[in-house]
C-alpha positions, 0 to 999 in steps of 0.5 A: 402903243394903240390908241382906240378913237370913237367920233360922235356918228359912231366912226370907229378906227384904231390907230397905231402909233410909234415913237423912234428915237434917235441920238438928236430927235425923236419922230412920231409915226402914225397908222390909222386902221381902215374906219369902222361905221358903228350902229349900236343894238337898241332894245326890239321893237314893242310886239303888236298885239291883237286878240284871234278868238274869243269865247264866253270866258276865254281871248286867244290872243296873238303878238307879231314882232318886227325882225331884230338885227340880233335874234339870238339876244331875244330871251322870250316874251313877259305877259303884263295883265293890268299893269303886273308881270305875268306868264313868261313864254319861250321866243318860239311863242306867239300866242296865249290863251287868256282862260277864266276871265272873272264876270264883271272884271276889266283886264288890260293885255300887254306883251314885253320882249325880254332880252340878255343883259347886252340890250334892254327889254323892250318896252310893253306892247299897245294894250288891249282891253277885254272885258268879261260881262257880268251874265244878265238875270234870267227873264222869269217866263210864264205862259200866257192864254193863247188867241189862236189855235195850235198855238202857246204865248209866253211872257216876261218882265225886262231884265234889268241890268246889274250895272249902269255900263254900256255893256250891262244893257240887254239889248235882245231875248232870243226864243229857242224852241227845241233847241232851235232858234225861233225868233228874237225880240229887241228890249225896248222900254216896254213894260212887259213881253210876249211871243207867241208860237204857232202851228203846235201839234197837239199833245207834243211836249215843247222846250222853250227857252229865251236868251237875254243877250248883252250889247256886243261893244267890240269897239269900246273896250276893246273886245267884248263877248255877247253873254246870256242867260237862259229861262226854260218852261216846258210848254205843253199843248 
């Protein structure tokens, strides 16, 4: 007859027992098996997330792992966008490109392991927080008389933000002028700017545009990309 005997720190060892029986009595004898110390498999260890890149409305995102005593029970990885199962990847995968963010909209990132049926997933990774900006309205630019010679002054009302949000506030207007970057003005509670542009050659054709930018807020939500919107004259002198 064998019997299996499991202690509570995980001891395994098998024991074999037989009986003889003689005319008189009857003697039990017993053979224990060498011990056997146990760990059983617990579900992997939540993947850590962190964002590589990040675009106008794209995040390239990144998970790292920690090793598994049994790899081969690793199936793949499970997206979770703002708490709903998502994409699935293969377990050579350690990467993703989060595409078509909508403006204005907040998306929590987290990254499951999945497993066979011998151990449980492990549990979702640490979120990370993405929020895609609402694009400010352009600044409604005109040209304004100019003071000195060879020179054009443009001028503009304050953008106004499209939400009470830290990330909504402009925080700069920066000037382009043939599609090179020419200067920038930080908002301030003016009621009104202007820029002026010197040394023109006259009778040259100037394309001017300004850029309002919103706050870069990386470390308050997460991540966050600068968004801008453009207003573009033709400045003649």
């Amino acid at each position: 007859m064998l019997k299996t005997t499991k202690t509570q720190n995980l001891l395994i060892s098998v024991n074999a027992v037989y009986k003889l029986v003689g005319a008189n009595e009857i003697r039990e004898y017993v053979r224990s098996s060498k011990k056997l110390f146990y760990t059983p498999l617990g579900p992997p260890h939540s993947p850590k997330l962190r964002v590589n890149s990040v675009d106008e409305q794209t995040a390239m995102i990144e998970w790292i792992t920690e090793s598994y005593p049994r790899p081969d029970f690793v199936t793949g990885y499970r997206l979770i966008v703002n708490s709903e199962l998502g994409q699935l990847f293969q377990k050579d995968i350690n990467q993703f490109l989060l595409k078509d963010m909508q403006p204005g909209k907040q998306y929590s990132i987290q990254i499951a392991t999945l497993t066979n049926s011998v151990v449980p997933q492990s549990k979702p990774s640490n979120p990370i927080t993405l929020v895609c900006p609402l694009r400010p309205t352009q600044p409604l630019i005109s040209q304004l008389p100019s003071v000195r010679p060879n020179s054009a002054t443009i001028g503009w009302k304050p953008v106004e933000p499209k939400s009470n949000q830290k990330f909504d506030r402009i925080v700069s207007y920066k000037i382009m002028v043939n599609k090179k970057f020419h200067g920038e003005i930080f908002s301030t509670n003016s009621s009104s700017y202007s820029y002026m542009i010197c040394d023109l050659v006259e009778g040259k054709f100037y394309d001017v545009e300004v850029y309002s930018f919103f706050n870069d807020l990386g470390s308050f939500l997460g991540l966050l990309n600068n968004s801008e919107s453009i207003s573009k004259p033709i400045v003649k002198h």
